[in-house]
RODO-2510 file (C-alpha; in nm, 4 decimals, decimal comma):
residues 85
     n   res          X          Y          Z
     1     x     0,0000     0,0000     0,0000
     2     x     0,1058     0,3550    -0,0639
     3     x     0,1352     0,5550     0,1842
     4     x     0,0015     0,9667     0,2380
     5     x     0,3758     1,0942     0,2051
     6     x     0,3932     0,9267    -0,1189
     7     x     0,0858     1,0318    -0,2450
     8     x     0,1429     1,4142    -0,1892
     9     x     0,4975     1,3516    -0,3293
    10     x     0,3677     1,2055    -0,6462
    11     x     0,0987     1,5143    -0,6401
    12     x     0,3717     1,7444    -0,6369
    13     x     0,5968     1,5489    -0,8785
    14     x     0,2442     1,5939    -1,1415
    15     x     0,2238     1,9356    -1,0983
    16     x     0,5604     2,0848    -1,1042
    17     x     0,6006     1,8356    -1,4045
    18     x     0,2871     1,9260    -1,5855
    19     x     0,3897     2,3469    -1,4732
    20     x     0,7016     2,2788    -1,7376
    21     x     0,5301     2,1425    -2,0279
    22     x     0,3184     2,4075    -2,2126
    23     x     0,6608     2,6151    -2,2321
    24     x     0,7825     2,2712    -2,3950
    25     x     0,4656     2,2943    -2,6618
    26     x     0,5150     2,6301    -2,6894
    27     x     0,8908     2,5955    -2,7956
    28     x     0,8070     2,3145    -3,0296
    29     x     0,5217     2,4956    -3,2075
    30     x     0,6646     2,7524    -3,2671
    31     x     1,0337     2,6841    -3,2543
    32     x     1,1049     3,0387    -3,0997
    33     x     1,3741     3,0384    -2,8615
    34     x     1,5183     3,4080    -2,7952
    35     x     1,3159     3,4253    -2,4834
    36     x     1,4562     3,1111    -2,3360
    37     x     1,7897     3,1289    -2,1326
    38     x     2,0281     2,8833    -2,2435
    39     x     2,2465     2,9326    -1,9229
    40     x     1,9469     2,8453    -1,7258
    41     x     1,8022     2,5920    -1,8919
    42     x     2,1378     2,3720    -1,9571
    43     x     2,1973     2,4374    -1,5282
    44     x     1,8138     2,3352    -1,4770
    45     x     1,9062     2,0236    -1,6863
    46     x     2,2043     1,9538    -1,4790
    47     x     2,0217     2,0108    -1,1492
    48     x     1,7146     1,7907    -1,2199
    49     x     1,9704     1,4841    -1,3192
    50     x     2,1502     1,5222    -1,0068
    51     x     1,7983     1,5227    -0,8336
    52     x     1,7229     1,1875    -1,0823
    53     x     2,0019     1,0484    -0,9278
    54     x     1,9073     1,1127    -0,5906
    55     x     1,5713     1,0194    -0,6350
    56     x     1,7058     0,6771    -0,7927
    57     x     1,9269     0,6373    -0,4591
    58     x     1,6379     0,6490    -0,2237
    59     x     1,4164     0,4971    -0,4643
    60     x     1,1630     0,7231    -0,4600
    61     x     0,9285     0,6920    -0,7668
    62     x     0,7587     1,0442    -0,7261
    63     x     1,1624     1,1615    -0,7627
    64     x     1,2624     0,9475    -1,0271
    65     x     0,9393     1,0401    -1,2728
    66     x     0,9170     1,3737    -1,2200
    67     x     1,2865     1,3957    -1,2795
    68     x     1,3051     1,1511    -1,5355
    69     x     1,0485     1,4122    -1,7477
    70     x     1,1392     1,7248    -1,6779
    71     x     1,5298     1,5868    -1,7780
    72     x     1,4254     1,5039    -2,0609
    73     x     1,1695     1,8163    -2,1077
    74     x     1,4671     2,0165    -2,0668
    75     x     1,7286     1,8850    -2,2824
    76     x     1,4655     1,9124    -2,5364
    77     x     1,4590     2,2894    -2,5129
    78     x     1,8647     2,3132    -2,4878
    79     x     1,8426     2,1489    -2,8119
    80     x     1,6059     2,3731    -2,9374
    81     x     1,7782     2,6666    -2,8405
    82     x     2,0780     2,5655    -2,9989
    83     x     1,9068     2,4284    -3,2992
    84     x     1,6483     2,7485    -3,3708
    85     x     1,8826     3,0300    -3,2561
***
């Protein structure tokens, strides 16, 4: 069984995910990318891996998804930046 911690961490793991994704459409639509920060977004990227990994070590599956998404979320929109500067 799951327990309430889990629950709300798996809440918060939806909506801080789901919070990064319409500037992912948005980027992808319409391939603009001079508002977006590369400097930010490639230390984001690094930040949420090292949060992956920690997420991985306690084996905590709100962690590791939300992480696991917004990684790759992320690295999408590095790529774009560099690809539609």
């Amino acid at each position: 069984m799951i327990d309430f911690y889990e629950v709300i961490g798996l809440i918060a793991a939806f909506i801080t995910t789901a919070s990064f994704l319409p500037q992912v459409y948005k980027t992808w639509k319409t391939k603009q990318t001079e508002g977006l920060s590369l400097t930010m977004y490639v230390t984001f990227f690094i930040g949420i891996v090292l949060w992956l990994i920690y997420g991985i070590h306690l084996n905590s599956l709100p962690m590791i998804l939300a992480n696991s998404i917004t990684a790759v979320s992320s690295l999408f929109l590095v790529i774009m930046k560099l690809r539609h500067k």
